[in-house]
C-alpha positions as CSV (number, residue, x, y, z in Angstrom):
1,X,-31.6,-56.0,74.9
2,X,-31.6,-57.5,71.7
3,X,-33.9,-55.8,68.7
4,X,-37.4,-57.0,68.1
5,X,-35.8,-57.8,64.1
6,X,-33.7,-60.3,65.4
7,X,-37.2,-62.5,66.5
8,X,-38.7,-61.7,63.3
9,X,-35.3,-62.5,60.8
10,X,-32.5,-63.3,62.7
11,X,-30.0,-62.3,59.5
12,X,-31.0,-58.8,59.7
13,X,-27.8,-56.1,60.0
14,X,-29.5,-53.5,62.5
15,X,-28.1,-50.4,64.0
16,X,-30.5,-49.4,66.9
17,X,-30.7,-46.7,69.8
18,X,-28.0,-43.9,70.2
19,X,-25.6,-45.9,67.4
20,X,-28.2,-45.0,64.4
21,X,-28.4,-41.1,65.7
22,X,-24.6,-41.9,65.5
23,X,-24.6,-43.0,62.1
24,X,-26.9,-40.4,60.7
25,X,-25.0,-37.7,62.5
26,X,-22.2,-39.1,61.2
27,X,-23.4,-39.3,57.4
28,X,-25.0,-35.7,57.7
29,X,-21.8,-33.7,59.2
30,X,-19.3,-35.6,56.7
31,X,-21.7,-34.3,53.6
32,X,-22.0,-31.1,55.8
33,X,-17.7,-30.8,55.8
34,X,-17.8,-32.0,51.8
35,X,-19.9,-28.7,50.6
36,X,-18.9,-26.3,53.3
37,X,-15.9,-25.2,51.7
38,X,-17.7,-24.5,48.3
39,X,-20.4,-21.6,50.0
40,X,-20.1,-18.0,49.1
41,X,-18.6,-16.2,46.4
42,X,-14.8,-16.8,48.1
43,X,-15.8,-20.8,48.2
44,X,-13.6,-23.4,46.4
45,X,-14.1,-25.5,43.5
46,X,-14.3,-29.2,43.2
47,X,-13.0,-31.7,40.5
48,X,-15.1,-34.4,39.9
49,X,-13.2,-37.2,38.1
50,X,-15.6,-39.8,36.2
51,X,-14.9,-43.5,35.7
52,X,-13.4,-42.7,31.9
53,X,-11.4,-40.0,33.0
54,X,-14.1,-37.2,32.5
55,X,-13.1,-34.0,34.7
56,X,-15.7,-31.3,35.6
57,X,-14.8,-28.3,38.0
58,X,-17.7,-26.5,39.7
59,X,-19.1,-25.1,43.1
60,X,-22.5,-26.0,42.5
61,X,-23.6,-27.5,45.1
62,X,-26.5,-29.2,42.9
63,X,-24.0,-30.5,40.3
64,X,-21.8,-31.7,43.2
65,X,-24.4,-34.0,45.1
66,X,-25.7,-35.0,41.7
67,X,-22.7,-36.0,40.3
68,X,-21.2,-38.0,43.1
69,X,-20.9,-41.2,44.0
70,X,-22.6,-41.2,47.3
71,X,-23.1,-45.1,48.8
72,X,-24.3,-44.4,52.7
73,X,-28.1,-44.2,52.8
74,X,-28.2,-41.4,55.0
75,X,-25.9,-39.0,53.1
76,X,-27.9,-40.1,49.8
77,X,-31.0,-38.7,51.1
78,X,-30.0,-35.7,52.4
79,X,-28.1,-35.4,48.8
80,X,-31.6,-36.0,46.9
81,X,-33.7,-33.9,49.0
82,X,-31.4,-31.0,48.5
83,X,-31.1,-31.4,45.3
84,X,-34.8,-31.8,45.0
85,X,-34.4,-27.9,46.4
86,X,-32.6,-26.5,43.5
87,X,-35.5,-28.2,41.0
88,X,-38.0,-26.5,42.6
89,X,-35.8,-22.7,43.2
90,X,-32.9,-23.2,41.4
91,X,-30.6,-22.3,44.2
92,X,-29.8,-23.2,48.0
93,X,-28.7,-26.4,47.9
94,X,-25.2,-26.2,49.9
95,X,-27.0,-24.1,52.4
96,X,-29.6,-26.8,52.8
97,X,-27.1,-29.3,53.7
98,X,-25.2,-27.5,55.7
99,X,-28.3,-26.5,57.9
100,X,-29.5,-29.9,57.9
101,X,-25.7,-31.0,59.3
102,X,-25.4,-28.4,62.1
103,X,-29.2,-29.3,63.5
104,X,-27.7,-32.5,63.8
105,X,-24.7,-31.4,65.2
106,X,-26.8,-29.3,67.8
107,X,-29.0,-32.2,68.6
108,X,-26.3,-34.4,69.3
109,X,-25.0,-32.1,72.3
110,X,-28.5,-32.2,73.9
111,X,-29.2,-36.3,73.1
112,X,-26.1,-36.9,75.1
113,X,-27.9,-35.3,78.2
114,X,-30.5,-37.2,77.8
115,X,-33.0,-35.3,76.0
116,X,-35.5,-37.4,73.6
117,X,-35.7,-36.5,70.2
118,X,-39.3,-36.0,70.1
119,X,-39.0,-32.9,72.0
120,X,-36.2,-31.6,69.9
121,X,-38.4,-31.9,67.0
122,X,-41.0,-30.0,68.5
123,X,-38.8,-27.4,69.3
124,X,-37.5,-27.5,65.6
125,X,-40.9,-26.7,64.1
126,X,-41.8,-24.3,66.6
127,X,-38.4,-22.2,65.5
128,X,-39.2,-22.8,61.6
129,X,-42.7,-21.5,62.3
130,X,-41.1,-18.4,64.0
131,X,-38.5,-18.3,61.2
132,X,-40.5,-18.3,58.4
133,X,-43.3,-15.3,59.8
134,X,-39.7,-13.4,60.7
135,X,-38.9,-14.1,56.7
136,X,-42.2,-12.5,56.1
137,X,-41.4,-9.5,57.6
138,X,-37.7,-8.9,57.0
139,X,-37.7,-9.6,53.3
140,X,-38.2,-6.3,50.9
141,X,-41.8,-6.5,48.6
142,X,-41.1,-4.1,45.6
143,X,-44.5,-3.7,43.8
144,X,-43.1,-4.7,40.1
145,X,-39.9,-6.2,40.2
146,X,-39.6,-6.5,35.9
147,X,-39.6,-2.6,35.8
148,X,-36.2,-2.5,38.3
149,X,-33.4,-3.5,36.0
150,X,-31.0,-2.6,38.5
151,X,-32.4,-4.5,41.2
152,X,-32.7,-7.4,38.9
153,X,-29.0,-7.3,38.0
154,X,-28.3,-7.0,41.5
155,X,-30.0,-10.1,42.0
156,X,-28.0,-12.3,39.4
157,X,-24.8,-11.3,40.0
158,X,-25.4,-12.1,44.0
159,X,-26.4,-16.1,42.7
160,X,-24.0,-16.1,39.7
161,X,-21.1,-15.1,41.7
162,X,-21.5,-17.6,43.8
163,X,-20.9,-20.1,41.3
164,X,-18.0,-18.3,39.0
165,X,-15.2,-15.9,39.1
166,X,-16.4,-12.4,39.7
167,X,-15.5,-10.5,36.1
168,X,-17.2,-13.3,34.4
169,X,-20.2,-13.5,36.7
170,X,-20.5,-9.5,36.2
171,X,-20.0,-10.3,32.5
172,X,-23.0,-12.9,32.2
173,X,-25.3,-10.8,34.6
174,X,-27.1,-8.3,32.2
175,X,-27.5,-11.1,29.5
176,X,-29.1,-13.2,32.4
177,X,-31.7,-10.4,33.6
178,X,-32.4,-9.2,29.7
179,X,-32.9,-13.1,28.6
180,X,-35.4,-12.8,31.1
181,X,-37.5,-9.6,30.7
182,X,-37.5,-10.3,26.9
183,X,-39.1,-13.8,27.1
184,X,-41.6,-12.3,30.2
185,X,-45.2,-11.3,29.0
186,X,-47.5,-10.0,31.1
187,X,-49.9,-12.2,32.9
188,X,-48.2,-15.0,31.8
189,X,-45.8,-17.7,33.9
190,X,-42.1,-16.8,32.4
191,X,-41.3,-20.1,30.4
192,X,-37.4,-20.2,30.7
193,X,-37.4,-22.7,27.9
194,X,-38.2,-19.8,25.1
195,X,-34.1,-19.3,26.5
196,X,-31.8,-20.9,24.2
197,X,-28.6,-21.5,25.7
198,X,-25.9,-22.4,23.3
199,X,-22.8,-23.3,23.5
200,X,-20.0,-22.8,20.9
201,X,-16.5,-24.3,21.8
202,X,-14.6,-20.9,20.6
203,X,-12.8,-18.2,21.8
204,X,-12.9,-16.7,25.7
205,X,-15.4,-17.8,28.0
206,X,-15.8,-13.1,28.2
207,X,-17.0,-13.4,24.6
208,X,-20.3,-15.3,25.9
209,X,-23.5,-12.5,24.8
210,X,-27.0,-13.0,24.2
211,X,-28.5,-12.9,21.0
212,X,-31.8,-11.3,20.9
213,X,-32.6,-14.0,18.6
214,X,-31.9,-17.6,17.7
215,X,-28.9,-19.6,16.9
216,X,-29.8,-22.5,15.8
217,X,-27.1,-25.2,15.7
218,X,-26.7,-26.4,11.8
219,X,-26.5,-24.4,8.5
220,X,-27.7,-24.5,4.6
221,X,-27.4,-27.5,3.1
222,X,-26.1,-26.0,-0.5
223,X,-22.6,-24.9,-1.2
224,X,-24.2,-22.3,-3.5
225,X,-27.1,-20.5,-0.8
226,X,-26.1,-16.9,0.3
227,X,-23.9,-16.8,3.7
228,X,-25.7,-13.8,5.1
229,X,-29.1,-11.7,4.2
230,X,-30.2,-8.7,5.5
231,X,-34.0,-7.4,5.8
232,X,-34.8,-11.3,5.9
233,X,-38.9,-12.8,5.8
234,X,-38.7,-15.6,7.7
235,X,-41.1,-18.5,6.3
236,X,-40.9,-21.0,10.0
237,X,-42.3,-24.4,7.5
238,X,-43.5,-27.7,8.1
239,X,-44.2,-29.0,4.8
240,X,-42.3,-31.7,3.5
241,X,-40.0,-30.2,0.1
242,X,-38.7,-34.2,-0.7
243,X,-40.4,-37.3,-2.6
244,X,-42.0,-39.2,0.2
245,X,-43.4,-43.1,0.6
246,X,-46.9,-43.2,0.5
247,X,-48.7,-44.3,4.1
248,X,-50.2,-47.8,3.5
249,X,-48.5,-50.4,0.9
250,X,-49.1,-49.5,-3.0
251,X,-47.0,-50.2,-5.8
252,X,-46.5,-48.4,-9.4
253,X,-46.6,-51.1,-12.5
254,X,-45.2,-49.4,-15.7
255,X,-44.6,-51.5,-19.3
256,X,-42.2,-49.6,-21.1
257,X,-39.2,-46.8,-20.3
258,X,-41.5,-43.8,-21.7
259,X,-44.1,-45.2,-18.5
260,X,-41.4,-45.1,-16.3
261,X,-40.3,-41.7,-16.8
262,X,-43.9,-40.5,-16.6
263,X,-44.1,-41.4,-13.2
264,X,-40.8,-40.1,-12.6
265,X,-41.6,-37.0,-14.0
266,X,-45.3,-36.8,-12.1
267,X,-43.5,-37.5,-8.6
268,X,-40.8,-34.7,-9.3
269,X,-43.7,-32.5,-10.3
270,X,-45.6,-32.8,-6.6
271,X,-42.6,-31.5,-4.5
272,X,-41.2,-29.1,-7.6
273,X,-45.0,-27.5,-7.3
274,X,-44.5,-26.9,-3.6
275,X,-41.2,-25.4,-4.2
276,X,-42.4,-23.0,-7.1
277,X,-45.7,-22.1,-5.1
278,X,-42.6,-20.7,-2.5
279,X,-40.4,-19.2,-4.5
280,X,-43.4,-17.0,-6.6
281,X,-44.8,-16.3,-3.1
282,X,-41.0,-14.9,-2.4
283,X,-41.0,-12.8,-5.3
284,X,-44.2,-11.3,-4.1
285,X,-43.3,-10.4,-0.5
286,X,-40.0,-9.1,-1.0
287,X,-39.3,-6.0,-2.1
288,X,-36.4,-4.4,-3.4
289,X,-33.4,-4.8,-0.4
290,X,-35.4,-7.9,1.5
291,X,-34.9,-11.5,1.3
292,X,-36.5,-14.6,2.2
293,X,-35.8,-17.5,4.5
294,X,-37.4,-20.7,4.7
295,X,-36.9,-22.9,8.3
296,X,-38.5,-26.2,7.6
297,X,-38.8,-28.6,10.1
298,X,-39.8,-31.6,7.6
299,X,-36.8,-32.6,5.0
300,X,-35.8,-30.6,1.5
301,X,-34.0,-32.8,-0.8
302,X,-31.1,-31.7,-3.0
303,X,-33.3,-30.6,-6.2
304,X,-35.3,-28.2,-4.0
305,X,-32.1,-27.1,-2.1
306,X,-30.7,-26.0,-5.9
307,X,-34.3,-24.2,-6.9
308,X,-33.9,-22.4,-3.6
309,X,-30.4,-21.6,-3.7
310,X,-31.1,-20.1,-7.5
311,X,-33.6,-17.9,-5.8
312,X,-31.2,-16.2,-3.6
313,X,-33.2,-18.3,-0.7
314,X,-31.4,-19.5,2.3
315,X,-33.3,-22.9,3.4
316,X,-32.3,-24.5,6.7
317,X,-34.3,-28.3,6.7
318,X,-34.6,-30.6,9.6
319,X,-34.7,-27.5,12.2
320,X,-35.3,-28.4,15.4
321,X,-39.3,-28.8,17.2
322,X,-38.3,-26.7,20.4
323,X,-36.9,-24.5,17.8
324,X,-39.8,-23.7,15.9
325,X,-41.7,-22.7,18.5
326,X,-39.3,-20.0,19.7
327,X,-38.8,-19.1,16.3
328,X,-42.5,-17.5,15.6
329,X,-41.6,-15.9,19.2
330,X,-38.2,-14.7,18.5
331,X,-39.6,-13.4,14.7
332,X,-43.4,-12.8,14.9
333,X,-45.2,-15.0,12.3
334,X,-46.7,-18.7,12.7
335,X,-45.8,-21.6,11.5
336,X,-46.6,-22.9,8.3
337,X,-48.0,-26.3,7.2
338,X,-49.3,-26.2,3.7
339,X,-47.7,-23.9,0.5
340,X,-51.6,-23.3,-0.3
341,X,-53.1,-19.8,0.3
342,X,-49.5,-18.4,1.8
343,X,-49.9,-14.4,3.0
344,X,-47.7,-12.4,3.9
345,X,-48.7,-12.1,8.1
346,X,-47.5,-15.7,8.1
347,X,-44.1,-14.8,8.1
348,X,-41.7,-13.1,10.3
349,X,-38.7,-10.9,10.2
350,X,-35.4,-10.6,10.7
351,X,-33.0,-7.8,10.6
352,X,-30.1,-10.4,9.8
353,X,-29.6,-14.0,9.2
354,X,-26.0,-15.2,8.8
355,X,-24.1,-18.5,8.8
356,X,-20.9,-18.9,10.7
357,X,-19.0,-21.9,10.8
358,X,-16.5,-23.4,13.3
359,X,-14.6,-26.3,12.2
360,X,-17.1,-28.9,10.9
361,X,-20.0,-27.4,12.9
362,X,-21.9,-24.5,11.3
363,X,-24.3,-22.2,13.7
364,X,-27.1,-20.4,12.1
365,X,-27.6,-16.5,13.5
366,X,-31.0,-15.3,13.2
367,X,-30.8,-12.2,14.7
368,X,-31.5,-8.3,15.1
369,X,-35.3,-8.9,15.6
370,X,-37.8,-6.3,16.5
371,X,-39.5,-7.5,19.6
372,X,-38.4,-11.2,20.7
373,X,-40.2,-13.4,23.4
374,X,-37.5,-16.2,22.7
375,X,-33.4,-15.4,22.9
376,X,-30.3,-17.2,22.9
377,X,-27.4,-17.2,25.6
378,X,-24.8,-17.9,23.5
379,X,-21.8,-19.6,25.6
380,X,-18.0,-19.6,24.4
381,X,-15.3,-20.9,26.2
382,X,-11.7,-22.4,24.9
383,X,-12.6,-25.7,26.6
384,X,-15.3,-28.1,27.8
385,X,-14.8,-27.7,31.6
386,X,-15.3,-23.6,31.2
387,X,-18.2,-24.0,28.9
388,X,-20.0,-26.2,31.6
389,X,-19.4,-24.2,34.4
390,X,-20.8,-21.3,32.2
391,X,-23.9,-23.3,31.5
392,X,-24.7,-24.4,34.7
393,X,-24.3,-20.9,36.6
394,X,-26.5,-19.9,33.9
395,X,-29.5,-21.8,34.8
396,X,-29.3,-20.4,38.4
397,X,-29.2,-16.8,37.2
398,X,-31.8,-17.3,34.8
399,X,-34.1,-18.9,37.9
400,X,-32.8,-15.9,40.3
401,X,-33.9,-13.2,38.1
402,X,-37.2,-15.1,37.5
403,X,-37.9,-16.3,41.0
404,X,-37.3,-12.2,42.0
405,X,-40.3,-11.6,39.5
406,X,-42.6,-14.3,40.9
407,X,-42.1,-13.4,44.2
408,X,-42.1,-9.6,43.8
409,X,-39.8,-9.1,46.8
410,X,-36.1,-10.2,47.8
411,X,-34.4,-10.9,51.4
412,X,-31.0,-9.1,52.3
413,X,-28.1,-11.5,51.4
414,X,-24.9,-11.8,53.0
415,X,-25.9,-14.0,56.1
416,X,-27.8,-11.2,57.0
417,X,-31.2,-13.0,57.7
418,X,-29.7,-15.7,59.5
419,X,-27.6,-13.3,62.0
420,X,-31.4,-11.2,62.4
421,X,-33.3,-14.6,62.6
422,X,-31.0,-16.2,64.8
423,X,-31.2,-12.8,67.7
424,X,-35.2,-13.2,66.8
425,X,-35.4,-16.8,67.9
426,X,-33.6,-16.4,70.9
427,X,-36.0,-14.0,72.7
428,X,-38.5,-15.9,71.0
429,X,-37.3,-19.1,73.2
430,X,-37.8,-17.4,76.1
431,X,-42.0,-17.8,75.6
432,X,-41.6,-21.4,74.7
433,X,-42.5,-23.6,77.7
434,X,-40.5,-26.9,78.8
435,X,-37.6,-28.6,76.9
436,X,-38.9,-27.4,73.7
437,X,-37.5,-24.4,74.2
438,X,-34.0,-26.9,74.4
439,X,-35.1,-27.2,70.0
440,X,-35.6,-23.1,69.1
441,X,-31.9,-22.5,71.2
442,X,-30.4,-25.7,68.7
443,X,-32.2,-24.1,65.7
444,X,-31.2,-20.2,66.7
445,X,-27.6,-21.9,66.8
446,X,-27.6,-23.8,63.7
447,X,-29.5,-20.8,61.7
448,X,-25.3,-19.6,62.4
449,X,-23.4,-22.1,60.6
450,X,-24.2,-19.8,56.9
451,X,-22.7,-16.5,58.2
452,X,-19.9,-18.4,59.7
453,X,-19.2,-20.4,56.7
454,X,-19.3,-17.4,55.0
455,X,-16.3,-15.8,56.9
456,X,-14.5,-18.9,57.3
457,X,-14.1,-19.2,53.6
458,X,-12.6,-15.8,53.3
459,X,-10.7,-16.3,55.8
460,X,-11.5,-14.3,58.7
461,X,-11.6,-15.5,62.1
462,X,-15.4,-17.1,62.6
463,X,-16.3,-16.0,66.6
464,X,-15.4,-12.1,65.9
465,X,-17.1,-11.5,62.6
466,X,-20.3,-13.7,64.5
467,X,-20.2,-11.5,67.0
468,X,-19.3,-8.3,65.2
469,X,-22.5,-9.0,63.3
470,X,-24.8,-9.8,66.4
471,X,-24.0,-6.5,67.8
472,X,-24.1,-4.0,64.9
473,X,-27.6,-5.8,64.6
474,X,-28.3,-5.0,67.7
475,X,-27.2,-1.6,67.8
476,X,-29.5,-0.4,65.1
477,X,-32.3,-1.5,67.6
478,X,-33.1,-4.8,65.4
479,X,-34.1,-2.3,62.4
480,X,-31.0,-2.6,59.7
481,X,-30.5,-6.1,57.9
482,X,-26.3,-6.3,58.9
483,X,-24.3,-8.8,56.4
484,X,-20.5,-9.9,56.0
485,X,-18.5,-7.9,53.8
486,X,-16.2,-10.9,52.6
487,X,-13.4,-8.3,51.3
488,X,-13.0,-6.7,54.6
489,X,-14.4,-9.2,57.2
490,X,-16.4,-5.8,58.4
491,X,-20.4,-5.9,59.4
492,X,-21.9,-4.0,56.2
493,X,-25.2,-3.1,55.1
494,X,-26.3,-5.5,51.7
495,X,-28.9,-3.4,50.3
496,X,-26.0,-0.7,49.7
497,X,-23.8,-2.7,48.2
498,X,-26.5,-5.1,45.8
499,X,-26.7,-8.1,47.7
500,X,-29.6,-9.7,47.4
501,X,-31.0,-13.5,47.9
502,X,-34.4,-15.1,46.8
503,X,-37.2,-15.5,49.2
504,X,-38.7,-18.5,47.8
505,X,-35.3,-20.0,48.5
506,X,-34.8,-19.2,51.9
507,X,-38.3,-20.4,53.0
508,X,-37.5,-24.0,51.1
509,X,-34.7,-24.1,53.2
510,X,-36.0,-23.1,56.4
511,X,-39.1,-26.0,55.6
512,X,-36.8,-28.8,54.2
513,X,-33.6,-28.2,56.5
514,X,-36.2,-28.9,59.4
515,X,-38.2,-31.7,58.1
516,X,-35.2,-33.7,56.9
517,X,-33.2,-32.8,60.8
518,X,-36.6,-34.1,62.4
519,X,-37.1,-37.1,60.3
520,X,-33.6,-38.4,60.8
521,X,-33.2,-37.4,65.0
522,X,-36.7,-40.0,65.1
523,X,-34.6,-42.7,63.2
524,X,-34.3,-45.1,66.4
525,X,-33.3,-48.1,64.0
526,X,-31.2,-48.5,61.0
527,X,-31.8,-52.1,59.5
528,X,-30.7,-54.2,56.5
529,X,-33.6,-56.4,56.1
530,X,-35.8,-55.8,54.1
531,X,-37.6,-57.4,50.8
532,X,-35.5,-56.5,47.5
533,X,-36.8,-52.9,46.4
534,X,-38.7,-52.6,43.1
535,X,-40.9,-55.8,43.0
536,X,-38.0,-58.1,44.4
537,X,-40.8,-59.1,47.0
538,X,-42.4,-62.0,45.2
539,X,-39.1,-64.0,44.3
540,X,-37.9,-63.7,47.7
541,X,-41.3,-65.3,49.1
542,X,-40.9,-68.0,46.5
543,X,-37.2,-68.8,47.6
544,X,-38.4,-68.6,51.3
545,X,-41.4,-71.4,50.4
């Protein structure tokens, strides 16, 4: 029978019945087979090649889908849904897709019987209900995660190793966790933007460290300012130190040269006052052995640079915004907007404040501070592609280690809650009435596809580490969380070894992985036809008058 479009617009491209469950299938399991190899610590990279030749290696699964030139509507929604995941926990993406493509995969069997969607659905959202209270129960609560280091480094290295090679990964892991605990105050929602992470095109990608202060990315402006300072006040500015326009439209009439240089003279004299007003309130802080450093967020023009630089003062002009603010939290003090009244609990300190240069860039260290809410993550690598990799694993180690705080417990990693969940849901099925029950057995099934990924990409055979892992699960009378041990291919236990995933993650994958499946098995029509999307509408009414 032809499709009701056809009466309506006879032009329209439509897909209907069992060919669009075909074609979103289709769209899912081919997205599904693009990330699957790329799960796990043992997963493969992927080069992304741009349109100018650009190259970028990576794993991510959030950089992947983001990056890619997706053009099927199906596989672009899946794509920015999951990557709509990692905004919101900063991990899970792959295993998101690859859930979503095995539910379909599942369904399909039991469409082809003859089975209607609906009731797949149903069965779909009574398994994620069943799934997420089991999540409840099997994850570990630990009362206050920010006083378990260990735990917390456990945590990173499990999401950064996912993304790089395991000596770098173990390498970035303690800078990850202590970038977080020094930026985390008490009561307060951890703001990972007081994290700097910069990146400095130098050296070996092992020499990346965290700075328990600031680098900010340009230096001192004078050839003739000291390179380094010890014992340093830090003065964090916004006061303008250059001759500036006035607001509205004025003009200066003078009749002779003597006139002229008057005015000159009175104009120099405004900004030189501000400058002097600095350099007597430097003499006054510092004693003997301490220096003074001036941030300024305004300009400094190349008089006051030269007054400064005579004083032994390191001025830095044009600093950053974002920077100022973790500046007064990296160094104590506030920031400054007038030279009038200065004291000396304005201004913050620093053990050290250097200049290092690399090529034509110069980086400026402030560092060796006494109690920092604001650091820096400072990235090396010999070349681009490493220093991006680096910066993007980073993120997700940074959200790991915060999401572990927020949610003051962690689940057992290794596929270990989807081999447990998966034994749960199938004696759950056995209460579920009707051809519901048809959905929790496809979910159980699917809930698989992680642990068996897993193995696959180490290399092991899939059906007897599955099975391996049901049983020792079983064995321990349903009481021990049993993960993959992707050295060996052996059942093993993940809280021994440090293996530890987020809980906030797996519940968003459980709730979007299911609402995406449903949403897609209900798709009974695919059509081209239409108005123009984004106010496209209107013309195409006018061309049909």
């Amino acid at each position: 029978m032809a499709s009701a479009t056809r009466y309506v617009n006879p032009n329209a491209e439509i897909v209907s019945r069992s060919d669009a469950l075909a074609v979103n299938v289709s769209a899912s399991r081919g997205l599904q087979m693009v990330l699957k190899s790329n799960l796990g610590p043992r997963g493969t990279l992927k080069m992304l090649v741009g349109g100018a030749g650009q190259i970028k290696l990576t794993k991510d699964g959030r950089v992947l889908l983001h990056e890619m030139q997706i053009q099927h509507p199906t596989a672009a929604m899946i794509a920015r849904s999951a990557t709509a995941q990692d905004d919101i926990t900063g991990d899970g993406t792959t295993s998101c897709v690859l859930i979503v493509g095995e539910l379909l995969r599942q369904a399909e069997r039991y469409l082809a019987e003859g089975l209607h969607p609906r009731l797949l659905t149903e069965g779909f959202d009574l398994a994620r209900d069943r799934a997420l209270t089991f999540l409840d129960g099997f994850k570990n609560v630990i009362e206050d995660p920010s006083k378990d280091r260990d735990l917390l480094c456990s945590v990173a290295k499990t999401a950064l190793r996912t993304k790089l090679r395991d000596d770098l990964a173990d390498d970035l892991t303690e800078s990850v966790t202590d970038a977080v605990l020094a930026v985390m105050r008490s009561k307060e929602q951890i703001d990972l933007h007081m994290v700097e992470i910069m990146t400095m095109q130098h050296q070996s990608s092992s020499d990346t460290k965290l700075v328990k202060g600031l680098v900010l990315d340009h230096g001192a402006r004078h050839p003739d300012m000291p390179r380094r300072l010890q014992n340093c006040h830090i003065m964090i500015a916004n006061v303008s130190f250059e001759y500036e326009k006035s607001e509205v439209a004025s003009g200066f009439y003078y009749s002779s040269a003597t006139e002229r240089e008057k005015l000159v003279e009175s104009e120099r004299k405004f900004t030189d006052d501000k400058v002097k007003k600095v350099i007597e309130f430097k003499r006054e802080v510092c004693k003997e052995g301490e220096s003074f450093v001036v941030i300024n967020q305004k300009g400094i023009d190349p008089m006051s640079l030269d007054m400064f630089a005579k004083e032994g003062i390191i001025a830095l002009r044009r600093a950053k915004r974002r920077n100022m603010e973790r500046l007064a939290l990296a160094c104590g003090g506030m920031p400054i907007n007038s030279t009038d009244d200065l004291q000396a609990e304005m201004l913050g300190f620093a053990g050290k404040v250097y200049e290092q240069s690399l090529g034509e860039d110069k980086y400026t260290f402030v560092d060796d501070v006494k109690n920092p809410h604001s650091v820096t993550i400072l990235i090396k690598g010999p070349n681009e592609h490493t220093i991006n990799q680096l910066k993007d694993a980073c993120r997700d180690g940074l959200r790991a280690v915060k999401n572990t705080i927020d949610d003051s417990s962690v689940v057992p990693g290794a596929g270990s809650y989807e081999i447990a969940a998966h034994i749960d849901l199938m004696k759950f099925k056995n209460s579920v009435k009707g051809r519901p029950k048809l959905g929790v057995e496809a979910f159980a099934n699917a809930l698989l596809v992680i642990p068996k990924t897993l193995a696959s990409n180490s290399g092991f055979d899939v059906q007897d580490v599955t099975i391996k892992m049901i049983d020792e699960r079983t064995e321990s009378g349903e009481s021990a969380a049993v993960g993959l041990d992707l050295m060996t291919g052996e059942p093993m236990l993940p809280a021994e070894m440090g293996v530890w995933d987020n809980f906030c993650v797996k519940r968003q994958i459980l709730q979007l992985s299911t609402v995406l499946a449903s949403q897609l098995l209900l798709v009974d029509e695919v059509m081209k036809a239409g108005k123009q999307m984004g106010g496209g509408g209107s013309n195409a009414m006018q061309d049909d008058e």
